[in-house]
C-alpha positions as CSV (number, residue, x, y, z in Angstrom):
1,X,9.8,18.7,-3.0
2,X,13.4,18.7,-2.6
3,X,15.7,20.1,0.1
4,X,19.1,21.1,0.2
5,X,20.4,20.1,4.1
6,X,23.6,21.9,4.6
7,X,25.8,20.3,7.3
8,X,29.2,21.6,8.9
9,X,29.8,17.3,9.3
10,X,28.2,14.4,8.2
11,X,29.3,10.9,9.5
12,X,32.2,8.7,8.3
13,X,33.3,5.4,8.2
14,X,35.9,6.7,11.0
15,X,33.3,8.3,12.8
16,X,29.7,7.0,12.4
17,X,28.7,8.5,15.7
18,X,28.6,11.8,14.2
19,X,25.4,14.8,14.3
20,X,23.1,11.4,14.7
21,X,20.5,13.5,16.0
22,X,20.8,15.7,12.1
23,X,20.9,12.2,10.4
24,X,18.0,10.6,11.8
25,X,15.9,14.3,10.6
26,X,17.0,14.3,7.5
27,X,16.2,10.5,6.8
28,X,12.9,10.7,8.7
29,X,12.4,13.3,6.1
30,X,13.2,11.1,3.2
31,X,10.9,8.5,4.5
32,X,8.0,11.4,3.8
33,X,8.8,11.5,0.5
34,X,11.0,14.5,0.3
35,X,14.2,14.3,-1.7
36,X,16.7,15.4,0.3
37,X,20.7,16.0,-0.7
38,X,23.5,16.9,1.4
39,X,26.5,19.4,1.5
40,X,28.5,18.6,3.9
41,X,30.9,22.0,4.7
42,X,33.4,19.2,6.5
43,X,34.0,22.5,9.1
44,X,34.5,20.4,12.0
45,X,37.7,19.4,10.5
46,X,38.7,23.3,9.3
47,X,36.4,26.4,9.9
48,X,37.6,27.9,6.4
49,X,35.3,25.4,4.7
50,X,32.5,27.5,6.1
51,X,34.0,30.3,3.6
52,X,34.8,27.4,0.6
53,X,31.0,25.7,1.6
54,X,29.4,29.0,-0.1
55,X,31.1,28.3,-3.9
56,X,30.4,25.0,-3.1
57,X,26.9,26.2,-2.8
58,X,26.9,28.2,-5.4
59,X,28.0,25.3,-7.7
60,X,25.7,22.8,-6.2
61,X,22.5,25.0,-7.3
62,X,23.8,26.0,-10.7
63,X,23.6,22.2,-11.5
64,X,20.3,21.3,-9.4
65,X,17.3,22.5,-9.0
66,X,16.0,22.5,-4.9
67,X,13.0,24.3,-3.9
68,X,14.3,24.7,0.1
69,X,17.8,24.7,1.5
70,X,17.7,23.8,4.7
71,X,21.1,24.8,7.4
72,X,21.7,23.3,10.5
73,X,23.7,25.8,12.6
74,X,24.0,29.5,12.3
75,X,27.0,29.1,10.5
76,X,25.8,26.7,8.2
77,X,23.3,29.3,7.4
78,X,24.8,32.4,6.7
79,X,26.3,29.5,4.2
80,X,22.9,29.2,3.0
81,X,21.5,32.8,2.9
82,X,25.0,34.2,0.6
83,X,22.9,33.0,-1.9
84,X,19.5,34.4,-3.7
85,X,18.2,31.9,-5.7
86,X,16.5,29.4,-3.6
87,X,14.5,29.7,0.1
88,X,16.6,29.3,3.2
89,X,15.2,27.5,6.5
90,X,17.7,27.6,9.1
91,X,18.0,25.5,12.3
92,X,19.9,27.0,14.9
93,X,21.4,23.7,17.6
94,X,21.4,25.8,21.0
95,X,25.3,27.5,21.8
96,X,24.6,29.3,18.4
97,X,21.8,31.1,20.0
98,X,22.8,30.6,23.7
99,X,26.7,31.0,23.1
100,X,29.4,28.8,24.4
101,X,30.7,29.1,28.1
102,X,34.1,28.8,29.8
103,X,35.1,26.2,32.6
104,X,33.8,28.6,34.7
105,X,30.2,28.8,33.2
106,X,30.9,32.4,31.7
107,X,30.5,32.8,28.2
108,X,33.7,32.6,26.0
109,X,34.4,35.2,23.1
110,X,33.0,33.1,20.9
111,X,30.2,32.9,22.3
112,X,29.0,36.4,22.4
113,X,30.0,35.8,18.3
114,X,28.1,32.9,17.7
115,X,25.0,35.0,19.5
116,X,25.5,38.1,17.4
117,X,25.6,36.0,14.1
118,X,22.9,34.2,15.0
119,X,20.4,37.0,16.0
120,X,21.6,38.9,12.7
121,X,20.8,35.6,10.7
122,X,17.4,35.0,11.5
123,X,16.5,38.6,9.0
124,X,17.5,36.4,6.0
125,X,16.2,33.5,6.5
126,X,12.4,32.9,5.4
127,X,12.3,30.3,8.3
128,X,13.9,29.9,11.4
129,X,13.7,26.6,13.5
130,X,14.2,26.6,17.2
131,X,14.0,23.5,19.5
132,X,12.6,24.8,22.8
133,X,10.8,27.7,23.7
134,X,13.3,29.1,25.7
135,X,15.3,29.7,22.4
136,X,11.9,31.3,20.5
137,X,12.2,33.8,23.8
138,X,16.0,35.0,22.4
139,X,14.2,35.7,18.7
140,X,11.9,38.5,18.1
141,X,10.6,37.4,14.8
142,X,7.2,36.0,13.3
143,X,8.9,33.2,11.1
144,X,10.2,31.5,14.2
145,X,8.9,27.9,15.1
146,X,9.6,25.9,17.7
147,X,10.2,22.4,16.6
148,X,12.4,20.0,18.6
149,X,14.6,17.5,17.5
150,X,12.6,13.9,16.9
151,X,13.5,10.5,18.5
152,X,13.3,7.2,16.6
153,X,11.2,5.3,18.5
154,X,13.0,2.0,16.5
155,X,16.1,2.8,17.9
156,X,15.5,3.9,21.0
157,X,12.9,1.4,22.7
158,X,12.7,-0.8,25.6
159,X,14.5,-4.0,24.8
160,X,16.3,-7.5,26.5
161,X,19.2,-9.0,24.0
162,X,21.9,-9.6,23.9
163,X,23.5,-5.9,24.1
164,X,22.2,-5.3,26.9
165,X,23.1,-8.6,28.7
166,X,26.5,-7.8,28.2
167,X,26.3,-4.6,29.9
168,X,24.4,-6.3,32.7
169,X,27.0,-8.7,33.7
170,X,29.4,-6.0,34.6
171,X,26.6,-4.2,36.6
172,X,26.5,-2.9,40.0
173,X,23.5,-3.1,41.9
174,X,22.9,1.1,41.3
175,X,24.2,2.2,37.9
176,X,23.5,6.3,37.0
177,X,23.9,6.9,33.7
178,X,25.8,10.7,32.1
179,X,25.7,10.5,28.5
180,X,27.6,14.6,27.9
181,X,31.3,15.4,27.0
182,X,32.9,15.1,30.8
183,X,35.1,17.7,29.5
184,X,32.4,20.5,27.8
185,X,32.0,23.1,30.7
186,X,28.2,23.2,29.8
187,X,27.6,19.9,30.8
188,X,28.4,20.7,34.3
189,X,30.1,17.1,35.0
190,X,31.7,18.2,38.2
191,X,28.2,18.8,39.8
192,X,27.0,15.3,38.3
193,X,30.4,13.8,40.3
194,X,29.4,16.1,43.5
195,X,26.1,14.9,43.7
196,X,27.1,11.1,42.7
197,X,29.5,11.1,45.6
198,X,26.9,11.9,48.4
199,X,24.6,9.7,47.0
200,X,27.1,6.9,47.7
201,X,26.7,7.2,51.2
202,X,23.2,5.7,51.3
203,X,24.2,3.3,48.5
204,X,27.5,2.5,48.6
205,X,27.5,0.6,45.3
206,X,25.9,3.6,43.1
207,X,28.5,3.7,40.0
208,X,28.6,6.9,37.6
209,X,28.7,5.3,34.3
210,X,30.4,7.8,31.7
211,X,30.6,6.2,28.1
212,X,30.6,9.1,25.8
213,X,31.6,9.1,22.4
214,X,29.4,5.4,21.8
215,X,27.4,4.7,18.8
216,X,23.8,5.5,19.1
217,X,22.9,1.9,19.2
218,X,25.5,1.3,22.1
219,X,23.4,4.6,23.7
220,X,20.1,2.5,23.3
221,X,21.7,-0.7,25.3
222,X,23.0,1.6,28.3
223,X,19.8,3.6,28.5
224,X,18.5,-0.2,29.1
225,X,20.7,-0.8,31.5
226,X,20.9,2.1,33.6
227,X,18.8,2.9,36.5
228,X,19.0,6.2,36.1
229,X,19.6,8.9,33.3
230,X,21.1,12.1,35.0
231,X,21.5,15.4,32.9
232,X,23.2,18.3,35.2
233,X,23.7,20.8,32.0
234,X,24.4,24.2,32.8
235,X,22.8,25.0,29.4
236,X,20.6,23.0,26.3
237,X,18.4,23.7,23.5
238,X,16.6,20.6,23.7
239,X,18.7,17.6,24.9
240,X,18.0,14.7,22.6
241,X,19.4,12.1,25.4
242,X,16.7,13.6,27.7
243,X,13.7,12.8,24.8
244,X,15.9,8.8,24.0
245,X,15.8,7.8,27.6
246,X,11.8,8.9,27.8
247,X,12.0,6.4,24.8
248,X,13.3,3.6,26.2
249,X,11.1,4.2,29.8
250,X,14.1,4.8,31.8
251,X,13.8,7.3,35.3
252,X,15.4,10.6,34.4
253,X,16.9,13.4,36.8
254,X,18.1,16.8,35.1
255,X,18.5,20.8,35.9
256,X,16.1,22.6,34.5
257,X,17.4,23.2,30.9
258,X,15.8,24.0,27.6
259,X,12.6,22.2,27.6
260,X,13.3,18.9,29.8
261,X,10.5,20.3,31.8
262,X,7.8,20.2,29.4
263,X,9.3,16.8,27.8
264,X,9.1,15.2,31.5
265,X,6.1,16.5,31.8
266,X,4.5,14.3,35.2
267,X,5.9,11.7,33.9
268,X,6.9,9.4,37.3
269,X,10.2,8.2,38.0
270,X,11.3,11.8,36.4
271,X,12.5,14.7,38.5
272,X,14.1,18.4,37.9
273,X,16.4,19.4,40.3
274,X,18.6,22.4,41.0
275,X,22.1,23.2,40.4
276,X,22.5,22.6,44.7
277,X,24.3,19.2,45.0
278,X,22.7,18.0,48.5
279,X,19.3,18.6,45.8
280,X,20.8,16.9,42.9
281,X,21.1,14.1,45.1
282,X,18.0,13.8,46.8
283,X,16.3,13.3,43.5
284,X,18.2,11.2,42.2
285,X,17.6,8.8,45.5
286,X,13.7,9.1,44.9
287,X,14.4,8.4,41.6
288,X,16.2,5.3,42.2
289,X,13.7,4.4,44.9
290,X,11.0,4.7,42.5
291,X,12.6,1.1,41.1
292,X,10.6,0.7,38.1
293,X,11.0,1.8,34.4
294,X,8.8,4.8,33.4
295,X,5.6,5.5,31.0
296,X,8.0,7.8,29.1
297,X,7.5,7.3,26.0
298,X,3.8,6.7,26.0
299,X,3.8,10.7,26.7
300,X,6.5,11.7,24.6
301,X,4.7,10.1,21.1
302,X,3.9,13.8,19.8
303,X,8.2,14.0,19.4
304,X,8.6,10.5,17.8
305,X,10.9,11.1,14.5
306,X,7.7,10.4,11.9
307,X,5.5,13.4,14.0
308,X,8.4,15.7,13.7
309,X,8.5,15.1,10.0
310,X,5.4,16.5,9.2
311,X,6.1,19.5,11.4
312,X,9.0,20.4,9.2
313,X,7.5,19.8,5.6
314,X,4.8,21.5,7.0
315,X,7.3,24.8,7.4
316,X,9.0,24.0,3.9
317,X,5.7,24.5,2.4
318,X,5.3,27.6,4.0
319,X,8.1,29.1,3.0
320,X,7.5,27.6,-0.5
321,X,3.8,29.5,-0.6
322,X,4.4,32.8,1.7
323,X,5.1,36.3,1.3
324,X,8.4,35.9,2.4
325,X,9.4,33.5,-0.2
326,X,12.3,35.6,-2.2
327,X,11.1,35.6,-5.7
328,X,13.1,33.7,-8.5
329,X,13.5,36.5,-11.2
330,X,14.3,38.8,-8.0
331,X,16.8,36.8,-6.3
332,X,18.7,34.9,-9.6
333,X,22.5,34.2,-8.9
């Protein structure tokens, strides 16, 4: 089988750190024996190359043969559905379907866009990819799974070396870990600093550790390090940090986003609190006080990278073998 993953960005010598979350699917997907390509639209950089990315498209099959193509993000799929000559699975990320809110947690014009496109795309696709239920709830389709992102339990593990030493001799005695964009309204940062700051008056020497925008094996050594993972989103799909720190064992606290609950699970050590501060902050105390590292990822083995694999070839050969499948004669460019 081969797949066609279209991309609106694809990592760069400049910037390795990015869509590692898309990278590790699509090579977990190789390591199945699926030949996979990519066309990256480079539409972080300019949103024209959305519009260019369909001739690019275009030429791309005219020269190959691919029996899926495979989007990630709305708009990388009406890329992939302005085309009738081969299958399209899309995967939509979460502010496609969700939209994309303001500092003050409303949604933003774009984001009522980014929901309309998206709802509207999900009648060409032959397969639509979600990665909680919460999202399946916004889709009133049959051809809707629910498959959420995969973690590489290689990469994200319990370890001691020397990475992790490094980050322990600068340690405080209570280190709380925020992996999101301080700046992106959804993650809700101010509420993580609120809750952080009344914590500090039953542990003085509780430090906020905010290194975003570090590698993905630099994530890996600060999961190992940190006491505490604390996730105070506003809104998710399915937050891969939340999935990598049940990997690596460490105690997690979050608001009660996309499907942390069902990841977490009973897992001890792991609590969901509210958006209240004075809450926030009392579970993050018994979290703290629970002083040990988790059984994490003993119950998260069902979303190890390899599992999710399957999942998805299992959907491409759906779509290769179902009704929906748009026929070739039909739908020649």
């Amino acid at each position: 089988m081969k797949v066609l993953h279209i991309v609106s960005s694809w990592p760069t010598s400049e910037k390795p750190y990015l869509k590692p979350f898309i990278v590790s699917q699509i090579k977990s997907l190789g390591r199945k024996g699926v030949a996979v390509d990519i066309l990256d639209l480079r539409a972080t950089e300019n949103t024209f190359n959305y519009i260019i990315g369909v001739v690019r498209l275009w030429k791309r099959l005219l020269n190959r043969r691919y029996d899926i193509v495979h989007a990630h993000y709305s708009y990388c799929g009406w890329v992939g559905v302005l085309q009738r000559k081969v299958p399209v699975v899309v995967s939509f990320m979460g502010n496609d379907l969700f939209g994309v809110l303001n500092s003050r947690g409303g949604q933003r014009i774009v984001g009522y866009f980014n929901i309309l496109f998206s709802t509207l795309l999900v009648n060409f696709a032959e397969a639509v990819i979600v990665k909680s239920s919460r999202m399946k709830e916004l889709i009133n389709a049959d051809h809707v799974y629910v498959v959420p992102n995969g973690v590489d339990f290689e990469l994200f593990r319990p370890m001691q070396d020397k990475a992790v030493s490094q980050l322990y001799a600068g340690k405080r005695n209570k280190t709380i870990l925020f992996l999101g964009d301080p700046d992106d309204p959804r993650k809700n940062f101010r509420l993580a600093v609120s809750a952080v700051q009344i914590l500090k008056q039953k542990y003085p020497d509780v430090e906020l550790v905010v290194p975003f925008g570090i590698h993905a094996q630099q994530v890996n050594a600060y999961m190992n390090m940190a006491d505490v993972l604390l996730c105070t989103s506003l809104q998710e799909g399915s937050p891969n940090v939340i999935k990598e720190a049940m990997a690596c064992n460490l105690p997690i606290v979050s608001t009660d986003v996309g499907d942390v609950r069902e990841v977490l699970g009973n897992t001890e050590g792991c609590y969901i609190a509210s958006f209240d501060k004075e809450d926030l902050a009392k579970k993050l105390q018994l979290s703290l006080e629970y002083g040990k590292r988790t059984n994490g990822r003993e119950n998260i083995k069902y979303l190890e990278i390899n599992n999710v694999a399957d999942k998805i070839i299992n959907i491409y050969r759906q779509v290769c073998g179902s009704k929906r499948h748009r026929g070739e004669d039909k739908w020649k460019m």
